[in-house]
C-alpha positions as CSV (number, residue, x, y, z in Angstrom):
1,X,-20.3,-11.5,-22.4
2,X,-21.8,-8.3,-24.3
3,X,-20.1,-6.7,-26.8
4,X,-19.4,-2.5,-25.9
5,X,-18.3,0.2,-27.5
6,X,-16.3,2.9,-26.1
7,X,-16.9,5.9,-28.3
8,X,-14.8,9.3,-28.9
9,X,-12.3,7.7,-26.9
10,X,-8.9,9.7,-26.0
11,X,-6.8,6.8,-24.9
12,X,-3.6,6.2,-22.4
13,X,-2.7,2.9,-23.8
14,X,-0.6,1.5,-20.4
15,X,2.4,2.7,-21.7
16,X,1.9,5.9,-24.0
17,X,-0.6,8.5,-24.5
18,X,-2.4,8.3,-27.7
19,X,-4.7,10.9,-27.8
20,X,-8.1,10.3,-29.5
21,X,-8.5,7.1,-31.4
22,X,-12.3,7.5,-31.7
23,X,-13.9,3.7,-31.4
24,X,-12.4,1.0,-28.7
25,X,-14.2,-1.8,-29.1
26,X,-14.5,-4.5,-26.6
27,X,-15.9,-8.2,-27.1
28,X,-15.9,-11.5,-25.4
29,X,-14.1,-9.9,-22.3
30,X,-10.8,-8.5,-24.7
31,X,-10.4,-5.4,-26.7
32,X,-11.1,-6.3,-30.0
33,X,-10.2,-3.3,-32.1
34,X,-9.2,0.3,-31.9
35,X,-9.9,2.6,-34.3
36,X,-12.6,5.2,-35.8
37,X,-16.3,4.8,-36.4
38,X,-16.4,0.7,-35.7
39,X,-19.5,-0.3,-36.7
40,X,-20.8,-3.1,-34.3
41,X,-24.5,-4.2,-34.6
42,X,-26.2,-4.0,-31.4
43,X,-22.7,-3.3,-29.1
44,X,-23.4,-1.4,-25.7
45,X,-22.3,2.1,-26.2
46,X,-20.4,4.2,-23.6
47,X,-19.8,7.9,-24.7
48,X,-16.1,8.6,-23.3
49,X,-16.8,12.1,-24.7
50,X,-13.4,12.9,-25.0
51,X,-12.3,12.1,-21.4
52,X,-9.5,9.8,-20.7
53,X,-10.1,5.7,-21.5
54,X,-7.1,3.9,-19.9
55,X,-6.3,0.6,-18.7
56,X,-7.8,-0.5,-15.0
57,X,-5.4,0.2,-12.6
58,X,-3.3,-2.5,-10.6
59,X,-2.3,-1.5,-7.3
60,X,1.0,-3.6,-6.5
61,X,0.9,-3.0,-2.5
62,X,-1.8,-2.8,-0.5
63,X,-4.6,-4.3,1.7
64,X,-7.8,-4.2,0.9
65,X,-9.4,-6.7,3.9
66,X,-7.9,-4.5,6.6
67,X,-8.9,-1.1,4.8
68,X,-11.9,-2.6,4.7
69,X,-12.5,-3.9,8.0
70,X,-11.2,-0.5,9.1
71,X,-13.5,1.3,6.9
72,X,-16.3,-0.6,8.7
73,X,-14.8,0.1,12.4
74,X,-13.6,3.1,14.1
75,X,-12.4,4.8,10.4
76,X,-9.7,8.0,11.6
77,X,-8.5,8.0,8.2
78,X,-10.5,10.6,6.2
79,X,-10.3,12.8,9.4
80,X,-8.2,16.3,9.6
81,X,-5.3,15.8,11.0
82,X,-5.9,16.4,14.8
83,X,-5.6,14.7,18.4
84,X,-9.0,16.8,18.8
85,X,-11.0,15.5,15.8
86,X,-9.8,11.9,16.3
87,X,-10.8,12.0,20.1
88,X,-14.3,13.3,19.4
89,X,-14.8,10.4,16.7
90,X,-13.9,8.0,19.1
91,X,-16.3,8.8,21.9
92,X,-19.0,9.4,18.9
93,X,-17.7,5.7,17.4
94,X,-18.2,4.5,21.0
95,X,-20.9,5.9,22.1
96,X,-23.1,4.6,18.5
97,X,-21.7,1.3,19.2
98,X,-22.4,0.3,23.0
99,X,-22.5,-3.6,22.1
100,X,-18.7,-3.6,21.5
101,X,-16.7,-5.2,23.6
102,X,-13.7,-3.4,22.5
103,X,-13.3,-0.1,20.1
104,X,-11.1,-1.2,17.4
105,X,-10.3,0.5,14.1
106,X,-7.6,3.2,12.9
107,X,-6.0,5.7,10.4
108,X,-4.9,8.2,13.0
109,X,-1.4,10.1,12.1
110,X,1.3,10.4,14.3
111,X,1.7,13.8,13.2
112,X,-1.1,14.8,15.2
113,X,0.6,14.4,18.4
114,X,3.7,15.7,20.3
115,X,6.5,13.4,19.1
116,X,4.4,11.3,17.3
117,X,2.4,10.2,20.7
118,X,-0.8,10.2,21.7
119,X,-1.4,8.6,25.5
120,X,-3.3,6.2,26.7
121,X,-4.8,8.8,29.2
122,X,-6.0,10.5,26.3
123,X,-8.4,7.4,25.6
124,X,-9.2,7.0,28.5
125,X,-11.1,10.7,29.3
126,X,-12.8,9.5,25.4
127,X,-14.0,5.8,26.3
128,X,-14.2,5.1,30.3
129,X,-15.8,1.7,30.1
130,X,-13.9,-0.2,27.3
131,X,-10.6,-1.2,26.3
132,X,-9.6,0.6,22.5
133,X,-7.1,-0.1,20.2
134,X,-6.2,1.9,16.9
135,X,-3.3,1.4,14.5
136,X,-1.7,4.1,13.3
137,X,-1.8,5.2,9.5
138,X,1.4,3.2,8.3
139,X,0.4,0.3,10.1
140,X,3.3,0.4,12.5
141,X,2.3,1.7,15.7
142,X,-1.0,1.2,18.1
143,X,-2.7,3.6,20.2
144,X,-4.3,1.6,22.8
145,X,-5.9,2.4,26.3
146,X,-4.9,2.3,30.0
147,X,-8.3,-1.0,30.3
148,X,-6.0,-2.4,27.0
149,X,-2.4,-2.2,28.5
150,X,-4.4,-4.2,31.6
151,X,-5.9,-7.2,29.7
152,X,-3.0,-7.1,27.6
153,X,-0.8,-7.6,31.1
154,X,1.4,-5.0,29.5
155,X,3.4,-3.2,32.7
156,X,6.9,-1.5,33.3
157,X,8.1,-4.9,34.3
158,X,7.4,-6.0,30.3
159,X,10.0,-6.3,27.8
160,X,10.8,-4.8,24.9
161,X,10.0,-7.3,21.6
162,X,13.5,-7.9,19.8
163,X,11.3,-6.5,17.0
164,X,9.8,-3.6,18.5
165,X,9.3,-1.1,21.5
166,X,6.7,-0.1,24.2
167,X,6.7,3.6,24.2
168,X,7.5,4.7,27.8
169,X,7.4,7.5,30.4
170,X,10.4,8.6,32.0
171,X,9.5,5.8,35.1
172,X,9.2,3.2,32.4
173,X,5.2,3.5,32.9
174,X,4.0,2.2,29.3
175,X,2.3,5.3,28.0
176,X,0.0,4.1,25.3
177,X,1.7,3.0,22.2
178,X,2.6,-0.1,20.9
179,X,5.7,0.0,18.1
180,X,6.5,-3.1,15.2
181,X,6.5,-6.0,17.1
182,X,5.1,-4.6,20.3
183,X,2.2,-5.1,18.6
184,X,1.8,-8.8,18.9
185,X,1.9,-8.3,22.9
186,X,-1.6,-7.3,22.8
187,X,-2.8,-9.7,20.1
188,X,-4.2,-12.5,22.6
189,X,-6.8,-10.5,23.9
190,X,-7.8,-8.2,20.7
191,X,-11.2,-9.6,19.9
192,X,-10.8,-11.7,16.5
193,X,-12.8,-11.0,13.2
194,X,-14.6,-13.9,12.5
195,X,-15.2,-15.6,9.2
196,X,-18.4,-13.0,7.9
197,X,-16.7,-10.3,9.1
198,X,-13.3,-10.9,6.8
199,X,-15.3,-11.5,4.0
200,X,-17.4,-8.1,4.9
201,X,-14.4,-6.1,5.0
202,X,-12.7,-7.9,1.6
203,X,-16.5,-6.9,0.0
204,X,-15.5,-2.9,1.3
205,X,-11.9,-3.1,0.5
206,X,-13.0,-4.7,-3.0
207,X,-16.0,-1.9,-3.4
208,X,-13.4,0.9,-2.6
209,X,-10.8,0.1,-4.9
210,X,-13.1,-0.9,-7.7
211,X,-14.2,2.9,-7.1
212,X,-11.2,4.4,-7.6
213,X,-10.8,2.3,-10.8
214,X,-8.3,-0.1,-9.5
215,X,-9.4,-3.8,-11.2
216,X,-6.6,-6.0,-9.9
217,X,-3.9,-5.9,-7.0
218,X,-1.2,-7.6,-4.8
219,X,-2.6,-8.0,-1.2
220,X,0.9,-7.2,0.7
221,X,0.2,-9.5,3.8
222,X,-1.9,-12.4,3.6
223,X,-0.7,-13.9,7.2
224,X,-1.4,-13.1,10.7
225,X,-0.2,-9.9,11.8
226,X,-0.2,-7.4,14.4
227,X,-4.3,-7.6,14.8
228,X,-5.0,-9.1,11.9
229,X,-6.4,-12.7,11.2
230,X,-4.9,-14.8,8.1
231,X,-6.9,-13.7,4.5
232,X,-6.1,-16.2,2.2
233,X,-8.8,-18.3,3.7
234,X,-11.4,-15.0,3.0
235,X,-9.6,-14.5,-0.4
236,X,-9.9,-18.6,-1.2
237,X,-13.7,-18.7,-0.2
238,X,-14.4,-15.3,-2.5
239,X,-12.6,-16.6,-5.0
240,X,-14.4,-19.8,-5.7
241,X,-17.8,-18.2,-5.1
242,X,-17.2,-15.3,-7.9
243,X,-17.3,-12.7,-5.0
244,X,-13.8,-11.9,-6.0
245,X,-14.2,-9.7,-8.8
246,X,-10.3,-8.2,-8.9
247,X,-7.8,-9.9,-10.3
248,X,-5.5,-10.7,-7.1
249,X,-1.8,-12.0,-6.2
250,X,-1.5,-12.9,-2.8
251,X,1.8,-12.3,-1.0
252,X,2.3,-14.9,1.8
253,X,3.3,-13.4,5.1
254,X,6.8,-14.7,6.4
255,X,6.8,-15.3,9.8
256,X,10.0,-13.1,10.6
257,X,10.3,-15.3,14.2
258,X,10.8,-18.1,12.2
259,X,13.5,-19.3,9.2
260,X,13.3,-21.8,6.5
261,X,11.0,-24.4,8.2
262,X,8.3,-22.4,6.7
263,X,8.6,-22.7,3.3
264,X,6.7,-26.1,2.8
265,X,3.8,-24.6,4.7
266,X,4.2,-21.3,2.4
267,X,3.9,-24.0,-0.6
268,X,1.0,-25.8,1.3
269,X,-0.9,-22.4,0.9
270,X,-0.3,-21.4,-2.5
271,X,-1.8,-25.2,-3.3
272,X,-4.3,-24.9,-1.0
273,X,-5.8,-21.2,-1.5
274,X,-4.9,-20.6,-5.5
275,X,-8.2,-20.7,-7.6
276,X,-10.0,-18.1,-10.0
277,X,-9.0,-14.6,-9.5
278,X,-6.7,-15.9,-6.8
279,X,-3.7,-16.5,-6.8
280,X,-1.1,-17.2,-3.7
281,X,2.0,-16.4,-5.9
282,X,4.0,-14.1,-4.2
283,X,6.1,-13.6,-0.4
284,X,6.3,-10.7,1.8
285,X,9.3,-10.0,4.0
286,X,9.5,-7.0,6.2
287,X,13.1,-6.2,6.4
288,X,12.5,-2.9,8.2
289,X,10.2,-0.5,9.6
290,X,9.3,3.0,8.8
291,X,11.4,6.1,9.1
292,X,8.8,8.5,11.4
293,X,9.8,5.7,14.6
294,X,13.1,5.2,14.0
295,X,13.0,1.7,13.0
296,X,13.7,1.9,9.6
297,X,17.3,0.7,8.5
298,X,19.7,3.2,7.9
299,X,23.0,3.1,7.0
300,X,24.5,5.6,9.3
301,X,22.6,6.4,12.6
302,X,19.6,8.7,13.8
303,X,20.0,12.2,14.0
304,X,18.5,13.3,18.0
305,X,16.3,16.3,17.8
306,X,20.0,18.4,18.4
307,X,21.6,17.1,14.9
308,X,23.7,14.6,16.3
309,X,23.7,10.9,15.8
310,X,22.7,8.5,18.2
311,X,23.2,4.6,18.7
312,X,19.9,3.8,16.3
313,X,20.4,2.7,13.0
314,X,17.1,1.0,12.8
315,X,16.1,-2.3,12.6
316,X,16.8,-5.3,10.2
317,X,13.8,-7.8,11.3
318,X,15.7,-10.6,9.6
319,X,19.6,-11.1,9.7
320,X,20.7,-10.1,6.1
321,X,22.7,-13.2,6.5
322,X,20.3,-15.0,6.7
323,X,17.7,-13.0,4.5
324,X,19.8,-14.4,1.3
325,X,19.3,-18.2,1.8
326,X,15.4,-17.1,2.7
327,X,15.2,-15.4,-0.4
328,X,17.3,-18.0,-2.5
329,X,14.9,-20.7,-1.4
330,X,11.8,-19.0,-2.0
331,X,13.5,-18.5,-5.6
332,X,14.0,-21.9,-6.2
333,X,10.7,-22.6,-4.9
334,X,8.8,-20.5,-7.8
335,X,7.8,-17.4,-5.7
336,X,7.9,-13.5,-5.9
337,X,9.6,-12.2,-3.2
338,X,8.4,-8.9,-2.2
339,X,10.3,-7.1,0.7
340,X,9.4,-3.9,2.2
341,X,12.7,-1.7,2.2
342,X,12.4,1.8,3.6
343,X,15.6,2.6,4.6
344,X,18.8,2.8,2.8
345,X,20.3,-0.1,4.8
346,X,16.5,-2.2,4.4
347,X,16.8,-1.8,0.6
348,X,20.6,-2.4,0.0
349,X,19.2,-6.0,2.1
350,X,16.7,-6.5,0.4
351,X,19.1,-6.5,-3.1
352,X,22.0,-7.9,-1.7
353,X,19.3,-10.9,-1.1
354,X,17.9,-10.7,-4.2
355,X,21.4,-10.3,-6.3
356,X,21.5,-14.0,-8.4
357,X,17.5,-14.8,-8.3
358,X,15.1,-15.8,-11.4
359,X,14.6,-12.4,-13.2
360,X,11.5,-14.4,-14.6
361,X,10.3,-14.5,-10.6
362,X,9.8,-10.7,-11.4
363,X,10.7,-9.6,-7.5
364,X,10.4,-6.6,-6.3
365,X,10.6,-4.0,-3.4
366,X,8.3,-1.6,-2.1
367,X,8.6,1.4,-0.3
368,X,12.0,3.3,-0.5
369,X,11.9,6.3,0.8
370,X,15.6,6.1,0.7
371,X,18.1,4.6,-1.2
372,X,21.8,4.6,-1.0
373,X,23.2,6.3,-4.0
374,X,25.4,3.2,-4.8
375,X,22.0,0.9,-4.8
376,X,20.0,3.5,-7.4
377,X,21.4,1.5,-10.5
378,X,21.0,-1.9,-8.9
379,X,17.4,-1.8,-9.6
380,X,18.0,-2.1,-12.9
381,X,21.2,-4.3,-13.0
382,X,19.1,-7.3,-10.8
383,X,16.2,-7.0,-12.7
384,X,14.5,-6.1,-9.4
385,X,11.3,-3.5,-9.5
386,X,11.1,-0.4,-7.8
387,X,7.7,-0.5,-6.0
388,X,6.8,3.1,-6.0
389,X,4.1,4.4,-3.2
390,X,4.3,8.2,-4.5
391,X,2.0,9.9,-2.6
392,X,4.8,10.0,0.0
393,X,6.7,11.9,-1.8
394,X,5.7,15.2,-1.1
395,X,5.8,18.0,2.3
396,X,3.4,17.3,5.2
397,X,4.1,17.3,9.0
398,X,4.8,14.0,9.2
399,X,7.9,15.1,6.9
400,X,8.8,18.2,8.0
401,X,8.4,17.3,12.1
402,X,8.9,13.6,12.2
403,X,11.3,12.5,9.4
404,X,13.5,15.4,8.1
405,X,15.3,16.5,11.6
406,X,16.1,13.0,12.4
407,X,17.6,11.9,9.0
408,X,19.7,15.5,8.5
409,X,19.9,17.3,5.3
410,X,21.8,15.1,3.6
411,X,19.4,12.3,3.7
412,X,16.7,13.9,3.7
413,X,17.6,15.5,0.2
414,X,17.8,11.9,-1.1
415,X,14.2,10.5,-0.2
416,X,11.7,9.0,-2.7
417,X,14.2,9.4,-5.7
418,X,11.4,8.5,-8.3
419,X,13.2,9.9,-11.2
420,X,16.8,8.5,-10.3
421,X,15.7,4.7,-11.0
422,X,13.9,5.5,-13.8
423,X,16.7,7.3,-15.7
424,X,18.8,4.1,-14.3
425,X,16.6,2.1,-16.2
426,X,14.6,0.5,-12.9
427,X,11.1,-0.8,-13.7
428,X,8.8,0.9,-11.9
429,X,5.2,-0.4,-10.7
430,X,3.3,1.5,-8.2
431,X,0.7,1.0,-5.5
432,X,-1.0,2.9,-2.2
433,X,-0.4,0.7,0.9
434,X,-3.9,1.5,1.9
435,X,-5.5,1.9,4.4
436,X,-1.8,3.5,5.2
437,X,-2.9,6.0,2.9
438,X,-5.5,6.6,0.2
439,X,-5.8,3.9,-2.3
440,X,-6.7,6.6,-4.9
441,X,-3.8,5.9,-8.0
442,X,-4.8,9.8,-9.6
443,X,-3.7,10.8,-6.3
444,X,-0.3,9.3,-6.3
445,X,-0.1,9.9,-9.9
446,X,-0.4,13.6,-9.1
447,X,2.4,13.6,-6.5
448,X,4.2,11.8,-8.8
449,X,4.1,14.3,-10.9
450,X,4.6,17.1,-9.2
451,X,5.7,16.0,-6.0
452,X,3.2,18.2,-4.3
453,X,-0.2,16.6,-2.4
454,X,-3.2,17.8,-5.0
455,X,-5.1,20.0,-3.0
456,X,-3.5,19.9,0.3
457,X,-3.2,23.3,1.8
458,X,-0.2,25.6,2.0
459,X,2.9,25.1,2.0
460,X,2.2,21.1,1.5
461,X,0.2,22.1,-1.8
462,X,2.7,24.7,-3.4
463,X,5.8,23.8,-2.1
464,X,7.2,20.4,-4.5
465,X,9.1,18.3,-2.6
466,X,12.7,17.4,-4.3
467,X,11.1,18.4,-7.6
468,X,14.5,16.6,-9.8
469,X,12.6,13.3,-8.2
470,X,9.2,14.1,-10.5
471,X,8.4,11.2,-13.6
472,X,6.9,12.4,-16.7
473,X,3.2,11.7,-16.7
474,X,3.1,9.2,-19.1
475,X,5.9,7.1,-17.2
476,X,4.1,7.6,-13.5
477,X,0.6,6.4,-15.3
478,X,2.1,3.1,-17.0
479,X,3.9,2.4,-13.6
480,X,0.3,2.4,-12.1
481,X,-1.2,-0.1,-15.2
482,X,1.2,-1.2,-16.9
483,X,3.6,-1.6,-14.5
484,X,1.8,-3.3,-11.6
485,X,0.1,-5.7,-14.1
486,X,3.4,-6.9,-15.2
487,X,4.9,-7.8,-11.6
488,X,1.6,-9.5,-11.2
489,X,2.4,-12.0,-14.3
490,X,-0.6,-10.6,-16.1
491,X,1.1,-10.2,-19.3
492,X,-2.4,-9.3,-21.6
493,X,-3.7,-6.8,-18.7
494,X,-2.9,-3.1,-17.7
495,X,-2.8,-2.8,-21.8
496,X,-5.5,-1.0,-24.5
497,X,-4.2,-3.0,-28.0
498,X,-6.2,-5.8,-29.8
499,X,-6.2,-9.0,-27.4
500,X,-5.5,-7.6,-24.0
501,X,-7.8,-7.7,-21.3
502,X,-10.9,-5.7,-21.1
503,X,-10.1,-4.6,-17.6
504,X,-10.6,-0.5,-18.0
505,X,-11.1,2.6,-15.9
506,X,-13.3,5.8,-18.1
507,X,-12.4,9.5,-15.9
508,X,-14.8,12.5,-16.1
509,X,-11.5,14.4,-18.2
510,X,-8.3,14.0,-19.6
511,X,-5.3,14.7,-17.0
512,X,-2.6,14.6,-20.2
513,X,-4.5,17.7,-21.4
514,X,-4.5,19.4,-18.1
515,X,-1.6,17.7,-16.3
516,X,-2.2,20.3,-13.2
517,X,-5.3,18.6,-12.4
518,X,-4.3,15.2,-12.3
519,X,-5.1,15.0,-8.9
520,X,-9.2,16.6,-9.6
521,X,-9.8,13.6,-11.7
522,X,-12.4,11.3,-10.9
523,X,-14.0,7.5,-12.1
524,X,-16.5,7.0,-14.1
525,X,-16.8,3.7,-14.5
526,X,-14.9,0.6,-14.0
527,X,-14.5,-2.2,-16.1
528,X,-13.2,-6.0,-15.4
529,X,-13.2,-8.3,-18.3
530,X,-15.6,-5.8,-20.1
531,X,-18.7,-6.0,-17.4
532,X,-19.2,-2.8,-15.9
533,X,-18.2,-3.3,-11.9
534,X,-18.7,0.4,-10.9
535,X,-20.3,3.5,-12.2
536,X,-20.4,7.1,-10.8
């Protein structure tokens, strides 16, 4: 490995700004020295030129094999927000594709739609000759065709999932979306990506993040779910072929259908599939669903569209009973457990489970968008983190029409409380949850900050949502380096001091200067081990 020099360097160290340090030297794959005017014979030099050098960042929940595979398909999610605009790229998608047996891809928002729905009908008028099938932005919904719901055999006559819901009309005529585990009823006939095609979207996913500066990450599912085949073969394979250039911690999917039975195969896997810059350390449980379909787990019911409660609280996809001696065993066993909680109810699970387990596990739980003011300090007391996905946290329809007027005022004045479980002393790390939304940390970092979207139009952009929720900048950048490198055990990473990891990300400017712009920011370069793996 080459020796390089990052010159006029204004540093964010992982966990405090330090402002220009001049000279960061970099050998052997480590930081070897900070300081001013290093002389180093023959060193690569990179001119930082007063931007911002910081440490690469580690996205703690996200999945870059289906963003990628997505990116590669029918791709909704850079488009405006519109039934219109998503329509029109399907028929294009379709038409530019004729050899597909089925259109497949995603990204669309539920905003877009009436109530969150789009129709099969809809589809049908865009792509006449083909069955399609689209997941939703947040992963927990699918927009599929009137040819789909056929193959699929998916009628009135068909059940709800215990797990999920077929979205109806008012004959009980399945109208075109699939929620949670409705999902799975289509999954026989959904063409499968084969072997070259994982590894092609893990080569996007990787491309994309690398980017964006983001150098190491916990891949939230590895398991097969909803349309998705198993990555931890793909991830093994990349691994131990150096195609794997991130630095990742798999988190094993647990098979909600199923109890304790599989925790020998979960260990199987971590043998099996852990090599190089792999590693199959960690377990996902979904213990809820997501607020804008009413499955996430509330403590007190659903508001109806009047302001009065109805009989849903949400669901709990495991029995929290039951969720304890899961989570105790997986302890013992020498994983991470990492649960999604969204809902008050899915997060106060999620610790109640976790209340007793190895601090040294380093669990943690993603998501909450609300938490019970009771469980705020928990965080901190359990030695649980807070996995933060901040770009949430801020006004956009999908807020203002699909989550505020079923929650009430109350709750609603209570979501994504960012600022509470840091002053509670909560470790925060922070990730995307792409392709549910941008993997792009200066993003989130910006919303983080302000609690606004940077650059969204009015009022998303100028009105901050629940502003007493902001972190200070320095505290929503370490969550993002860090942070994240530290629930992924990578104790010398996500740092800038003498001996840590060489894994760096150089902007075009220095957002701690202009905190405003935190958002405008871009990459650079991106460095892993001290080899350049992107440049602008």
């Amino acid at each position: 490995m080459s020796t390089t020099v990052f010159r006029n360097a204004v540093v964010f160290d992982g966990h405090a700004y330090r402002g220009r340090v001049g000279d960061v030297v970099v050998e052997h794959g480590r930081v070897r020295a900070i300081g001013e005017d290093i002389a180093t014979s023959g060193a690569r030099v990179v001119d930082v030129a007063g931007a911002l050098l910081l440490p690469g960042f580690t996205d703690a929940h996200v999945h870059p094999i289906q963003g990628g595979l997505e990116r590669l398909g029918c791709d909704l999610s850079e488009l405006p927000v519109d039934s219109g605009r998503y329509l029109a790229h399907v028929q294009a998608y379709a038409a530019s594709h004729p050899g597909r047996e089925w259109v497949q891809g995603g990204g669309w928002a539920m905003a877009a739609f009436p109530g969150g729905l789009p129709t099969a009908a809809a589809l049908d008028e865009a792509v006449p000759d083909r069955p399609v099938a689209l997941v939703n932005r947040d992963h927990h919904g699918m927009w599929i065709s009137s040819r789909a719901l056929e193959l699929a055999g998916i009628t009135r006559a068909t059940p709800d999932p215990l797990d999920g819901r077929i979205e109806r009309d008012a004959d009980g005529e399945p109208t075109g979306v699939l929620h949670e585990g409705a999902m799975d009823l289509i999954a026989h006939v959904l063409p499968a990506a084969d072997d070259a095609a994982m590894h092609a979207g893990l080569m996007e996913g990787q491309r994309f993040l690398h980017s964006l500066g983001v150098t190491s990450w916990q891949d939230a599912i590895v398991g097969t779910y909803a349309n998705m085949r198993d990555g931890g073969p793909t991830y093994a394979r990349a691994a131990g072929t150096g195609d794997l250039t991130g630095t990742v911690v798999g988190a094993l999917w647990w098979d909600r259908s199923r109890g304790s039975e599989q925790v020998a195969e979960l260990v199987a896997k971590r043998t099996e599939w852990s090599r190089g810059r792999f590693v199959a350390s960690a377990v996902k449980i979904m213990q809820d669903g997501v607020a804008e379909n009413q499955t996430a787990a509330l403590v007190e019911p659903y508001l109806d569209r009047c302001g009065h409660a109805t009989g849903n609280a949400g669901i709990s996809f495991v029995d929290p009973a039951a969720l304890r001696g899961h989570v105790a065993e997986l302890d013992r066993h020498g994983f991470q457990v990492h649960v999604h909680g969204l809902g008050d109810r899915g997060v106060r699970e999620a610790l109640d489970a976790l209340e007793g387990t190895s601090p040294d596990r380093r669990h943690h739980v993603a998501h909450l968008q609300l938490v019970h003011p009771d469980d705020v300090g928990r965080f901190a007391a359990l030695g649980v983190a807070a996995n933060i996905q901040a770009l949430w946290a801020c006004h956009d329809d999908q807020m203002t029409e699909l989550t505020v007027p079923f929650l009430g005022a109350a709750r609603a004045a209570r979501q994504y409380p960012f600022g509470d479980l840091h002053r509670t002393g909560a470790r925060l790390v922070a990730g995307s949850d792409w392709p549910v939304s941008t993997p792009d940390p200066l993003a989130a970092i910006h919303t983080a900050v302000h609690r606004t979207a940077y650059g969204e139009p009015a009022p998303a952009g100028t009105d901050p949502f629940l502003p007493e929720q902001a972190l200070p900048i320095e505290v929503a950048f370490a969550a993002y380096t860090s942070g994240s490198a530290w629930v992924n055990h990578r104790d010398d990473a996500g740092t800038i001091a003498p001996g840590s990891v060489a894994d760096l990300v150089v902007l075009d400017r220095d957002p701690f200067a202009t905190p405003d712009e935190i958002g405008a920011a871009r990459v650079r370069s991106t460095w892993i081990d001290g080899e350049c793996v992107h440049e602008a």
